[in-house]
ROVEX-250064 format. One record per residue (C-alpha): residue in three letters; z, y, x. Coordinates in nm, 3 decimals, always signed. Layout:
N
> ALA|Z|Y|X
...
//
This chain:
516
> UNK|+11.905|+9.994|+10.181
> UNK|+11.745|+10.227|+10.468
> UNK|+11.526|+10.471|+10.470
> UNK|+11.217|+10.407|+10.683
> UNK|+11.004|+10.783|+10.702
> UNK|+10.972|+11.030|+10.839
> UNK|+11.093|+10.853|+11.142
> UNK|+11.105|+10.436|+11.210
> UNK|+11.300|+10.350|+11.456
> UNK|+11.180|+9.938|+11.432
> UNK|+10.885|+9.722|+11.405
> UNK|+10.853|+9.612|+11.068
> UNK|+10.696|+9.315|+10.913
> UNK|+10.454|+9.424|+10.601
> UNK|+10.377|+9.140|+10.327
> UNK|+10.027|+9.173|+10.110
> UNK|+10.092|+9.128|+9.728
> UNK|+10.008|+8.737|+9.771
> UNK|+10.291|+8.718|+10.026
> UNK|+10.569|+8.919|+9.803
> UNK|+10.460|+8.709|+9.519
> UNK|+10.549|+8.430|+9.754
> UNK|+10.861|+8.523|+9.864
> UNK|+10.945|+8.665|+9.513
> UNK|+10.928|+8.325|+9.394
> UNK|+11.154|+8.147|+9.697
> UNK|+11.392|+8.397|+9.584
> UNK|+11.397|+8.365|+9.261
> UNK|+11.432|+7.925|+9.291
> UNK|+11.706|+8.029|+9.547
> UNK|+11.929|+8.213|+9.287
> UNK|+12.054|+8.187|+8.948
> UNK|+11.809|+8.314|+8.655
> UNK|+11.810|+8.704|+8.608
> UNK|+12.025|+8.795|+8.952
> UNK|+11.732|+8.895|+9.116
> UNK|+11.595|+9.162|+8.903
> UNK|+11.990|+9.245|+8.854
> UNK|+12.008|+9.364|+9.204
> UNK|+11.660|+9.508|+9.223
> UNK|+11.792|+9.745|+8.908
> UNK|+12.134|+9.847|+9.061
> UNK|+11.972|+9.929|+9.366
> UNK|+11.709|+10.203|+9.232
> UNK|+12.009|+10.332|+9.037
> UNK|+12.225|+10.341|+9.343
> UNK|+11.921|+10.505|+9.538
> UNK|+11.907|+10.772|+9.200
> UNK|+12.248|+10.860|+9.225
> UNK|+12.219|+10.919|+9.598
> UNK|+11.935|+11.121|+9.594
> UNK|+12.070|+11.330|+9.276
> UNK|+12.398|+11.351|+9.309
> UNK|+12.421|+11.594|+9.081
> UNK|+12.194|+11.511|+8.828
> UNK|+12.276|+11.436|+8.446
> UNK|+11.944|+11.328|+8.299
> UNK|+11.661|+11.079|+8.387
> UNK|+11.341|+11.012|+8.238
> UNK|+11.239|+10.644|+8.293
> UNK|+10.895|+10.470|+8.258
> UNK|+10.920|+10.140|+8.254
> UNK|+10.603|+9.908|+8.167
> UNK|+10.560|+9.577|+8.036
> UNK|+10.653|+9.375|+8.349
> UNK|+10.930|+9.346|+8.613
> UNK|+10.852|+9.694|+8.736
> UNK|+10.979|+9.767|+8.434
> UNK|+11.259|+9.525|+8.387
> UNK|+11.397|+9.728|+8.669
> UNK|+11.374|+10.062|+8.576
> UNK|+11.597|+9.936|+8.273
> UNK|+11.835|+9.780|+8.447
> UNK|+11.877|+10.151|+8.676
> UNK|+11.883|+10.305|+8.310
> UNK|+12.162|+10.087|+8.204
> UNK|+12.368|+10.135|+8.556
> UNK|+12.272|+10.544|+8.488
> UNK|+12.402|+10.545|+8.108
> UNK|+12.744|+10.373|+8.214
> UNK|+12.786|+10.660|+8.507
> UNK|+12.739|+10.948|+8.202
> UNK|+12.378|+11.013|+8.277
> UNK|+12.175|+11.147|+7.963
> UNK|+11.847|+10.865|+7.946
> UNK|+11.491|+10.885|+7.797
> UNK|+11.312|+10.578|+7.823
> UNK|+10.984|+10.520|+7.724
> UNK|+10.872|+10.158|+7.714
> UNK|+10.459|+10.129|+7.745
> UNK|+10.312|+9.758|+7.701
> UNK|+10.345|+9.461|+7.493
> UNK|+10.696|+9.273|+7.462
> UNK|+10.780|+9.080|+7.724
> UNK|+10.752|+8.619|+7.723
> UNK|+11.044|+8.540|+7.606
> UNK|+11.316|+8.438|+7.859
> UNK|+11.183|+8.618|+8.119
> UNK|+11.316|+8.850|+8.394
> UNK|+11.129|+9.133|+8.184
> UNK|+11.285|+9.024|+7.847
> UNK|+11.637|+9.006|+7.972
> UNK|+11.626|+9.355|+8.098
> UNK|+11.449|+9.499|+7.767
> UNK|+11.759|+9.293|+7.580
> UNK|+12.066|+9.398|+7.811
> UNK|+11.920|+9.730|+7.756
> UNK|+11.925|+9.731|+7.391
> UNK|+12.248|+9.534|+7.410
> UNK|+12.415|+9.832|+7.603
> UNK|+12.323|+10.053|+7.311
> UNK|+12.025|+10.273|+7.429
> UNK|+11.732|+10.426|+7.277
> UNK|+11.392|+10.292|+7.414
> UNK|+11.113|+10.467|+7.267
> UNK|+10.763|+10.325|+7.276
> UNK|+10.467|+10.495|+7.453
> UNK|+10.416|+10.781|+7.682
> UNK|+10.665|+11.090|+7.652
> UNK|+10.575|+11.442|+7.592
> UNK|+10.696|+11.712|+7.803
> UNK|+10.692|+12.068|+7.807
> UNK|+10.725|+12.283|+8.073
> UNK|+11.093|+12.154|+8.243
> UNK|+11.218|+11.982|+7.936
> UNK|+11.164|+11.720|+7.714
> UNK|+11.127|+11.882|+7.332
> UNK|+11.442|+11.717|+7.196
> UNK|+11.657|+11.606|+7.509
> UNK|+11.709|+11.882|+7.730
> UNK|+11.608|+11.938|+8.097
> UNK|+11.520|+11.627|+8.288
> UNK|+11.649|+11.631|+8.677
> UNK|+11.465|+11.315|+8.788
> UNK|+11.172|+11.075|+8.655
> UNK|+11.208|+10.708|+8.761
> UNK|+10.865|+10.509|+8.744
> UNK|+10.882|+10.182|+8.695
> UNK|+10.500|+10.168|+8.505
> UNK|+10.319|+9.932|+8.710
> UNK|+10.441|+9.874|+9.071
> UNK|+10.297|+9.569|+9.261
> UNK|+10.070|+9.496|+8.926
> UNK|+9.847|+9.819|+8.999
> UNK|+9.503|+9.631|+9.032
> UNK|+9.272|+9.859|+8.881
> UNK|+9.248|+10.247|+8.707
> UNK|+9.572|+10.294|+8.491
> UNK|+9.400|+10.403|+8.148
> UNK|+9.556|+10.443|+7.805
> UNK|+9.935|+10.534|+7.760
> UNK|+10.035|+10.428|+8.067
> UNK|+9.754|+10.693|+8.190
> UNK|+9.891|+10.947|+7.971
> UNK|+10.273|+10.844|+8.057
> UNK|+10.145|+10.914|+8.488
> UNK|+9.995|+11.263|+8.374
> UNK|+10.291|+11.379|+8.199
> UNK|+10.523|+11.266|+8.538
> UNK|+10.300|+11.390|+8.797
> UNK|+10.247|+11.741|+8.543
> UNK|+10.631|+11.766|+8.576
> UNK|+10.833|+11.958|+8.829
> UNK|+11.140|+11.735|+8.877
> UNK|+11.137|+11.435|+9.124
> UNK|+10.993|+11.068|+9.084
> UNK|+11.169|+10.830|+9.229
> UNK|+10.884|+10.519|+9.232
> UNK|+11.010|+10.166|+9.221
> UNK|+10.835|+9.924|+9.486
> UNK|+10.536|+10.149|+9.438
> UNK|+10.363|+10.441|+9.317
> UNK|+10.180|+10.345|+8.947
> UNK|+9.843|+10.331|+9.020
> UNK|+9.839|+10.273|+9.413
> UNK|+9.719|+9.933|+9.530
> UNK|+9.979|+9.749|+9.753
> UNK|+9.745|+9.624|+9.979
> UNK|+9.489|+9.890|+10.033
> UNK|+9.694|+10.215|+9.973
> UNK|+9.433|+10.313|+9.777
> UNK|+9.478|+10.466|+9.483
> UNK|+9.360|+10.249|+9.180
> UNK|+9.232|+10.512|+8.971
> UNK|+9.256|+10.911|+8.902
> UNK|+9.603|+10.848|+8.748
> UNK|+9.833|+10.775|+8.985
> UNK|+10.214|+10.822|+9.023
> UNK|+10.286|+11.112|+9.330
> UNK|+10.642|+11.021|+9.408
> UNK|+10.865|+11.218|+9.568
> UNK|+11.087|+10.902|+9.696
> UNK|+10.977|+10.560|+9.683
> UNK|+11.243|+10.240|+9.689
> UNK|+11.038|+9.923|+9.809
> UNK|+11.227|+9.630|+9.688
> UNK|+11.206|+9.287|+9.896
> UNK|+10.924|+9.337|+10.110
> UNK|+10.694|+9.640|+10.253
> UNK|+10.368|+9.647|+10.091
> UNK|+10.092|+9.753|+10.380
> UNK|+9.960|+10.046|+10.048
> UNK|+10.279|+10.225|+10.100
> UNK|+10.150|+10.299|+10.494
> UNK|+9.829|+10.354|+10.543
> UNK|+9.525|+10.520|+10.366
> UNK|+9.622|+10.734|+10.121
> UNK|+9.980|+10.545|+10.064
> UNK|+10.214|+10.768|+10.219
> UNK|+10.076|+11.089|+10.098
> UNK|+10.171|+10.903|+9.742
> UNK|+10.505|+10.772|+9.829
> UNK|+10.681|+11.088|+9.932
> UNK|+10.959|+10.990|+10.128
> UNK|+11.020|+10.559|+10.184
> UNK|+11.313|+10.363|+10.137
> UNK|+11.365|+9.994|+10.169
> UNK|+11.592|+9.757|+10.032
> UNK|+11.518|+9.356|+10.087
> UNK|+11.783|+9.204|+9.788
> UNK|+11.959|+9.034|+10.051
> UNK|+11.694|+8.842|+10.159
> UNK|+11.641|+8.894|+10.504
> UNK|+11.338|+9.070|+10.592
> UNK|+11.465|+9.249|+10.900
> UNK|+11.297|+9.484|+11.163
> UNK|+11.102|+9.294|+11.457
> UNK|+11.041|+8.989|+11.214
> UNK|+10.681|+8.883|+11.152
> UNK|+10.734|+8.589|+11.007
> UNK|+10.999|+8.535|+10.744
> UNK|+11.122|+8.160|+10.704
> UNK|+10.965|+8.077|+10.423
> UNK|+10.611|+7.938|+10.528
> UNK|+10.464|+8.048|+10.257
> UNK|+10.587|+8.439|+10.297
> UNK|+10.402|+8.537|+10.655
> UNK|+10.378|+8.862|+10.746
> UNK|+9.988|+9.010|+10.688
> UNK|+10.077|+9.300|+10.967
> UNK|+10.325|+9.481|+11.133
> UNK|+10.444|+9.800|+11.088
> UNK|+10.463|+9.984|+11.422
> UNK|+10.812|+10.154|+11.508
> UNK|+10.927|+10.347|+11.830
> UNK|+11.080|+10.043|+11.970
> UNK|+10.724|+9.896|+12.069
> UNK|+10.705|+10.211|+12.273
> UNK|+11.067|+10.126|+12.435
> UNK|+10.959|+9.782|+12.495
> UNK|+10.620|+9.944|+12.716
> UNK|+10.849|+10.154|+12.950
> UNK|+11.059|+9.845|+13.006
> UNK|+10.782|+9.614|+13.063
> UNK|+10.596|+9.864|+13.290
> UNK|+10.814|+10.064|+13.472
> UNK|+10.691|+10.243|+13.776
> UNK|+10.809|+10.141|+14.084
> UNK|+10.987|+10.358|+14.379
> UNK|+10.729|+10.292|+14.641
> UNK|+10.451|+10.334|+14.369
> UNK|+10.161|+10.548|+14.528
> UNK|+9.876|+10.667|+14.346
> UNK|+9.661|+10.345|+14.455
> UNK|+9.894|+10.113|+14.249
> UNK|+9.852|+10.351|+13.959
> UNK|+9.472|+10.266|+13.882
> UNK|+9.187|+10.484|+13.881
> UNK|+8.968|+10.604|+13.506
> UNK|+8.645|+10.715|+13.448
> UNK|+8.561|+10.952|+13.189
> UNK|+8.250|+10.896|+13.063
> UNK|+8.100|+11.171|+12.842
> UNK|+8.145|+11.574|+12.869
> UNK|+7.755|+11.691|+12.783
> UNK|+7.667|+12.039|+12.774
> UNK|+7.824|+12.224|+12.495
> UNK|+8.090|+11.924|+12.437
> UNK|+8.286|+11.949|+12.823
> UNK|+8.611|+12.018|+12.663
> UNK|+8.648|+11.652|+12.487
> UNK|+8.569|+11.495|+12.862
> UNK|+8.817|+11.748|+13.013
> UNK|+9.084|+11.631|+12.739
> UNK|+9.044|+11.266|+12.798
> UNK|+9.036|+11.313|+13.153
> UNK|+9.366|+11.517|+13.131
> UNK|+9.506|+11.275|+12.930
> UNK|+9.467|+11.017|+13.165
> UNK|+9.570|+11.197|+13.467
> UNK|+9.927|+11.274|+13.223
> UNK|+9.967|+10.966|+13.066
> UNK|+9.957|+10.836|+13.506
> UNK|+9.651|+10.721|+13.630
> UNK|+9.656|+10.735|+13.985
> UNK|+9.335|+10.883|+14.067
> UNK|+9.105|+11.022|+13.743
> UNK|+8.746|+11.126|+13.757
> UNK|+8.521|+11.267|+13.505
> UNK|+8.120|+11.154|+13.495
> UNK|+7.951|+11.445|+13.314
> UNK|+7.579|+11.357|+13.187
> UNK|+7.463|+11.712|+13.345
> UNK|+7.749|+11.791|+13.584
> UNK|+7.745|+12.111|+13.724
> UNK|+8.009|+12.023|+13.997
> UNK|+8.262|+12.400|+13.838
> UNK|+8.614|+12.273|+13.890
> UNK|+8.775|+12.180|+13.550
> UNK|+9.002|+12.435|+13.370
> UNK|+9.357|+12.432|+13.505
> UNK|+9.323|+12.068|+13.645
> UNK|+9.219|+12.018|+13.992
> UNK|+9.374|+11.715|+13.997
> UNK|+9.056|+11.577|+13.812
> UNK|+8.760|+11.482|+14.030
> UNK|+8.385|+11.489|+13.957
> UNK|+8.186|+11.147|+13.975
> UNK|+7.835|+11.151|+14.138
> UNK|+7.582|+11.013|+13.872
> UNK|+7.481|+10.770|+14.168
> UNK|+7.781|+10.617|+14.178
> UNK|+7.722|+10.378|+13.850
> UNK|+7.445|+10.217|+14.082
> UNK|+7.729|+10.037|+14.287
> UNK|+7.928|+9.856|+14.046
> UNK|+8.098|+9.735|+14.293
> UNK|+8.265|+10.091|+14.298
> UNK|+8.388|+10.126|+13.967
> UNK|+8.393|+9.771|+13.744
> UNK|+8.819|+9.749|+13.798
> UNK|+8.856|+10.123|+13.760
> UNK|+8.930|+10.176|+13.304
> UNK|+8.615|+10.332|+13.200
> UNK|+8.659|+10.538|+12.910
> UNK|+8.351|+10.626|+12.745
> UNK|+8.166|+10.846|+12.484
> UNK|+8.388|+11.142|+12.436
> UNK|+8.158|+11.418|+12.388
> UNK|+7.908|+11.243|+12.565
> UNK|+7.624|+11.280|+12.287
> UNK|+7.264|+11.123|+12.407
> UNK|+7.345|+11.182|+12.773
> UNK|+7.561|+10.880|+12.847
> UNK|+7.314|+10.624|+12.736
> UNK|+7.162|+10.596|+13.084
> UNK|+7.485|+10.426|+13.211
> UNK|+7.596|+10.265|+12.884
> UNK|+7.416|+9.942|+12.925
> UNK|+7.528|+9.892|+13.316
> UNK|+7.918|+9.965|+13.098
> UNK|+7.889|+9.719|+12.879
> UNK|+7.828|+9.468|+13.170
> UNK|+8.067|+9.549|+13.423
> UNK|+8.340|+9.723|+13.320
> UNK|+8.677|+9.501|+13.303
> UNK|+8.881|+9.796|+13.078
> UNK|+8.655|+10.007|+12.896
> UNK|+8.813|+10.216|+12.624
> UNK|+8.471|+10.295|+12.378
> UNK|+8.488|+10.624|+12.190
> UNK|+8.324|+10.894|+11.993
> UNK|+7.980|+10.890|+12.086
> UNK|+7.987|+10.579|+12.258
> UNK|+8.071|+10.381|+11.927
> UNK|+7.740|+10.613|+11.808
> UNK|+7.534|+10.488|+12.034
> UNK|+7.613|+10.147|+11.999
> UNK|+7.599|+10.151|+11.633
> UNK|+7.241|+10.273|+11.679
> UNK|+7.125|+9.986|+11.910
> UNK|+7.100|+9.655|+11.811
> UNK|+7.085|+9.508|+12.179
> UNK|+7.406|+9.758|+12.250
> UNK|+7.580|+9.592|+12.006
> UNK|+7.500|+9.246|+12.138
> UNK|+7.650|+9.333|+12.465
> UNK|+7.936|+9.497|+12.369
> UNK|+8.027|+9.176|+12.139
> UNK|+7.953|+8.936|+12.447
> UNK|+8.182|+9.130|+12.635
> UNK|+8.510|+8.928|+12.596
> UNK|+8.307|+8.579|+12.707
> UNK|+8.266|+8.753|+13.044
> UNK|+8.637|+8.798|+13.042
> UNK|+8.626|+9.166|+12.981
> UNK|+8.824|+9.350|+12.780
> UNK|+8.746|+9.651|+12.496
> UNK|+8.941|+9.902|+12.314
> UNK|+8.722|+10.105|+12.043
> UNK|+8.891|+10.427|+11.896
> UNK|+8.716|+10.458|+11.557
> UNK|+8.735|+10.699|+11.274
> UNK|+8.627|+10.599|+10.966
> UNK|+8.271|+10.713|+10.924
> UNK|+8.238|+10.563|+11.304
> UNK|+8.332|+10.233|+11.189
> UNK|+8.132|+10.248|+10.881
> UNK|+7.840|+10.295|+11.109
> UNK|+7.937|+9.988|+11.325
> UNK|+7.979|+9.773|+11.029
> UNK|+7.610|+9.856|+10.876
> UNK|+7.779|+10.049|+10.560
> UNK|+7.696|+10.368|+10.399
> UNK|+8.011|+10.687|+10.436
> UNK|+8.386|+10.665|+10.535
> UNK|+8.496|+10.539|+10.178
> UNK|+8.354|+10.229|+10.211
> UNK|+8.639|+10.190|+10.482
> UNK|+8.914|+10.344|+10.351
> UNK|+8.834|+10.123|+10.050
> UNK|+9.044|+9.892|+10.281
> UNK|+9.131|+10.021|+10.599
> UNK|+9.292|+9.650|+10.769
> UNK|+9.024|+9.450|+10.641
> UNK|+8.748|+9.688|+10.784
> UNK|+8.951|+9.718|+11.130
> UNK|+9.017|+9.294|+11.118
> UNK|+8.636|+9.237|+11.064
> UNK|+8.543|+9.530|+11.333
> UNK|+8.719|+9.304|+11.597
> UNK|+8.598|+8.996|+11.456
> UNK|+8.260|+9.116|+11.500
> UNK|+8.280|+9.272|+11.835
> UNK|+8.503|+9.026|+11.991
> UNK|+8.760|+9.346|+12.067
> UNK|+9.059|+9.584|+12.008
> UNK|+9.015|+9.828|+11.681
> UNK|+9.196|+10.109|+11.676
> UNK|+9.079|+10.265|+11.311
> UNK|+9.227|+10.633|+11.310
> UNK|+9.356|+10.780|+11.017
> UNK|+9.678|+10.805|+10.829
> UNK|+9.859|+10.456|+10.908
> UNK|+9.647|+10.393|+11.212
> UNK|+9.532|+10.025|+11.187
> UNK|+9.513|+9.806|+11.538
> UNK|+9.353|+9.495|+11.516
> UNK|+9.223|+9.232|+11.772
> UNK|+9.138|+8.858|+11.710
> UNK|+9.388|+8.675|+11.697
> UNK|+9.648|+8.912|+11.684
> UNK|+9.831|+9.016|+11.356
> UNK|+9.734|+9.361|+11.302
> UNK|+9.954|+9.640|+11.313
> UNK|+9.985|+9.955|+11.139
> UNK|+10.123|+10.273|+11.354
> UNK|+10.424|+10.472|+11.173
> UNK|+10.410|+10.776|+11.365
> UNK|+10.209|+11.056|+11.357
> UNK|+10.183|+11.373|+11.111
> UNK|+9.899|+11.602|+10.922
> UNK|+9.946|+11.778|+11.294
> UNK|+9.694|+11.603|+11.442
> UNK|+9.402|+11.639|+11.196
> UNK|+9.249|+11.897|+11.459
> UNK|+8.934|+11.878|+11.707
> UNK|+9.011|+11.697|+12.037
> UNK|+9.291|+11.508|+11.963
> UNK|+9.052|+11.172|+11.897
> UNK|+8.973|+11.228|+12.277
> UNK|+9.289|+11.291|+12.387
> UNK|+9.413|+10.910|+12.238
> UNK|+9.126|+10.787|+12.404
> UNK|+9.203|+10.913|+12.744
> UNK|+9.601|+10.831|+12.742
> UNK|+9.504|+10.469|+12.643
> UNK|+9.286|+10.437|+12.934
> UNK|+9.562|+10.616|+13.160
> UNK|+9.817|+10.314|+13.020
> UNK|+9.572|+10.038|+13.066
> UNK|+9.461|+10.192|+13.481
> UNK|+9.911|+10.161|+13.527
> UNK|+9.926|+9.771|+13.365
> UNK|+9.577|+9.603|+13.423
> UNK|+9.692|+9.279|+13.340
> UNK|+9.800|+9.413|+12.938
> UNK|+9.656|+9.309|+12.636
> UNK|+9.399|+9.532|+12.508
> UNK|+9.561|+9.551|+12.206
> UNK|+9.935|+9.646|+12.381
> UNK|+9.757|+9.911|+12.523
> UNK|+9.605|+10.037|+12.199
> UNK|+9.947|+10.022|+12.011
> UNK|+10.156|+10.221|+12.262
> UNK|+9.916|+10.472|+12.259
> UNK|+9.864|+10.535|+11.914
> UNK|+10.250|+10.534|+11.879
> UNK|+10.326|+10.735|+12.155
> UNK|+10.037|+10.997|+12.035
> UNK|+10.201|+11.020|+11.696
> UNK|+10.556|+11.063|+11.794
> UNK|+10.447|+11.379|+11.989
> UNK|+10.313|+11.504|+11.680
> UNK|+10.583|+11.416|+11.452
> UNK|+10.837|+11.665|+11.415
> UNK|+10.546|+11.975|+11.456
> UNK|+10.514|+12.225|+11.242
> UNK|+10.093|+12.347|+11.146
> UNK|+9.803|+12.210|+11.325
> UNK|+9.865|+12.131|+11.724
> UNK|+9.588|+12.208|+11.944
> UNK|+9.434|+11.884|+12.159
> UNK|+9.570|+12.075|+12.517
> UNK|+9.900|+12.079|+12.391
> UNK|+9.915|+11.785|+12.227
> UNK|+9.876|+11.627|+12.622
> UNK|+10.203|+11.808|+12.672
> UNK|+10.392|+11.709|+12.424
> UNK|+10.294|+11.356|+12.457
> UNK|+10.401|+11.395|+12.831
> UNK|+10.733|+11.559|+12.694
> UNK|+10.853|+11.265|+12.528
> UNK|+11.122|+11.038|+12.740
> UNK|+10.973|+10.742|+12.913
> UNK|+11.331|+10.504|+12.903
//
């Protein structure tokens, strides 16, 4: 069993619900009836007793199907350490000979009281048992497909109403596995969830970790290990990977900077954007890109005044006439649209046609999504060997994908980034919580750093200008390497901060962090 948040360490494979159901079933042929849903019990009750060592009393939910099979196998394991147990059973009885069926019968068997449908608690206690010191939910796990309703409802308001920890078993009730959505307006808020075989993408993006609380994993012993995207059986591949610090290792071993580097070998970027009254999201890409260790870094402001940028005379202005001489510019990384409103769409189209690296941001991905023969360009792009990174937020992305507000992307966040690089021929990077990184022909990943400290103006621009200052250092990288040290590295900066961090210091911190 490990525990996997706030910090992960290694890459970890994530399996949709059709791929745990997979490997659930390999598992379950590979070992002898009832062991499986044996060890999934004792480990939520070993996770319980860890997390409340102290504790006397439990409340468990446990519905109809092997979600709840194993909350009564942790209630048996809990009863026979001296633990005081409610149990409330919500559902139908379970086929007999089942996994389900032989949990509800070694339960009864060991002598406790299952009551059926949802409990009813007061204010810290139940009315006839005493205080409870932890709720385990074992209601619906991987079987949440659409809005909990009835007692099981009623059973998620009572828990969530409560002020003593949930532990959740494989996942929040109510949260969708694959979306990390939830299903419904009743939906388990956990305070510790224990995923059991596989990671379920829900429990790491969209709304999935504000849901989970704090994650823990344990794979029964059957070998899904960090790094591995594919387990052995075929019919149990990975749908994405989940993005640990070790990716960022592997970038600083991969590139390392040289001892007779010089700032020619480094690679030169061109900001793109900066219009009047929006300067500051240019000047924090452009810093970002100078930091992160471009050699050279210039900034092409629609109405450039030629004022020397605000504590970085490192940066250099870029004469509009320059983007007449492709020549000039087409191997420098262009990163474009930050802040750049209307004014950049005199040089967009010449962009889209010449630039080998262009990073497409903000106001860019605007102006694209408003022009049909933009968007035709920017998806012919990768037949003329040249290759895009576009920085998304949701409502951005809803705009390039023809659909109306940000929910009909968070709806599912890695299918909306996979068709966003289908249909553009490119790297997605969709922000949010549980950044999504997708490319064609790539299996997507999902980033694990980052915290609620970066939900401030700027810091959008600032991603956008390190990942062009990575991709000027290692021209010859993958778009999409580019875009997932990046988003990693500008999460771990944020990680451990306390309250919102400002864009301009967010540059610092990411420079802060060690690059071996």
């Amino acid at each position: 069993m490990r525990a996997l948040l706030p910090h992960t360490e290694a890459s970890w494979p994530l399996h949709d619900i059709a791929a745990s159901r997979a490997l659930e079933q390999a598992a379950l042929q590979a070992r002898p009836p009832h062991q499986l849903i044996e060890q999934a019990g004792a480990a939520v009750a070993r996770l319980a007793l860890a997390l409340a060592p102290h504790a006397r009393s439990a409340l468990v939910l446990a519905g109809p199907g092997n979600n709840g099979g194993d909350a009564l196998i942790a209630a048996r394991w809990l009863a026979a350490r001296g633990w005081r147990l409610q149990i409330h059973r919500i559902g139908p009885e379970p086929v007999t000979g089942s996994d389900a069926a032989h949990a509800l019968r070694a339960a009864v068997d060991a002598g406790l009281e299952i009551r059926p449908g949802p409990p009813t608690v007061g204010s810290g206690s139940t009315s006839d048992s005493g205080a409870i010191d932890l709720w385990i939910d074992g209601l619906l796990g991987l079987g949440a497909h659409r809005p909990p309703d009835g007692d099981i409802a009623a059973a998620i308001r009572v828990a969530n109403a409560h002020p003593a920890p949930t532990l959740a078993i494989d996942l929040p009730s109510g949260l969708h596995a694959d979306t990390g959505q939830a299903c419904g307006p009743d939906t388990i808020r956990a305070d510790h969830t224990l995923s059991l075989l596989t990671l379920k993408p829900g429990l790491v993006t969209g709304e999935g970790r504000a849901y989970a609380g704090r994650l823990w994993f344990d794979d029964l012993g059957v070998g899904v290990s960090p790094s591995t995207t594919a387990i052995s059986t075929a019919t149990a591949t990975a749908t994405a990977t989940w993005v640990g610090l070790d990716a960022l290792a592997r970038w600083h071993q991969q590139h390392p900077r040289g001892v007779t580097s010089h700032k020619g070998r480094q690679g030169d970027v061109v900001v793109l954007g900066g219009a009047p009254g929006m300067r500051g999201a240019a000047w924090l890409a452009a810093t970002a890109a100078l930091t992160a260790g471009a050699g050279r870094v210039y900034a092409a402001l629609p109405d450039d005044d030629g004022r020397p940028w605000p504590a970085r005379p490192e940066l250099m202005h870029w004469p509009a006439q320059h983007w007449r001489q492709p020549q000039a510019w087409r191997d420098a990384v262009v990163v474009c649209g930050c802040g750049g409103g209307t004014g950049i769409l005199p040089w967009l189209d010449a962009v889209l046609h010449e630039a080998r690296h262009l990073v497409l941001d903000a106001d860019g991905l605007n102006r694209v999504a408003d022009d049909e023969g933009l968007q035709k360009r920017l998806a012919a792009r990768r037949s003329h060997g040249l290759q895009t990174l576009l920085t998304p937020h949701p409502l951005e992305a809803a705009r390039l994908l023809g659909l109306t507000g940000a929910s009909a992307i968070q709806s599912d966040r890695l299918a909306a980034a996979q068709a966003l690089a289908a249909r553009f021929h490119c790297t997605v990077v969709l922000k949010g919580s549980g950044t999504v990184i997708a490319s064609p022909g790539h299996l997507p990943d999902i980033n694990s750093s980052g915290s609620p400290a970066l939900a401030t103006a700027g810091t959008g621009d600032v991603l956008a200008g390190w990942a062009g200052g990575l991709w000027a250092q290692a021209p010859d990288a993958e778009a999409h390497e580019v875009a997932r040290t990046a988003v990693l590295w500008h999460g771990a900066a944020a990680q451990d901060h306390a309250g919102p961090l400002r864009a301009a210091d967010l540059i610092e911190a990411m420079a802060a962090l060690p690059r071996s």
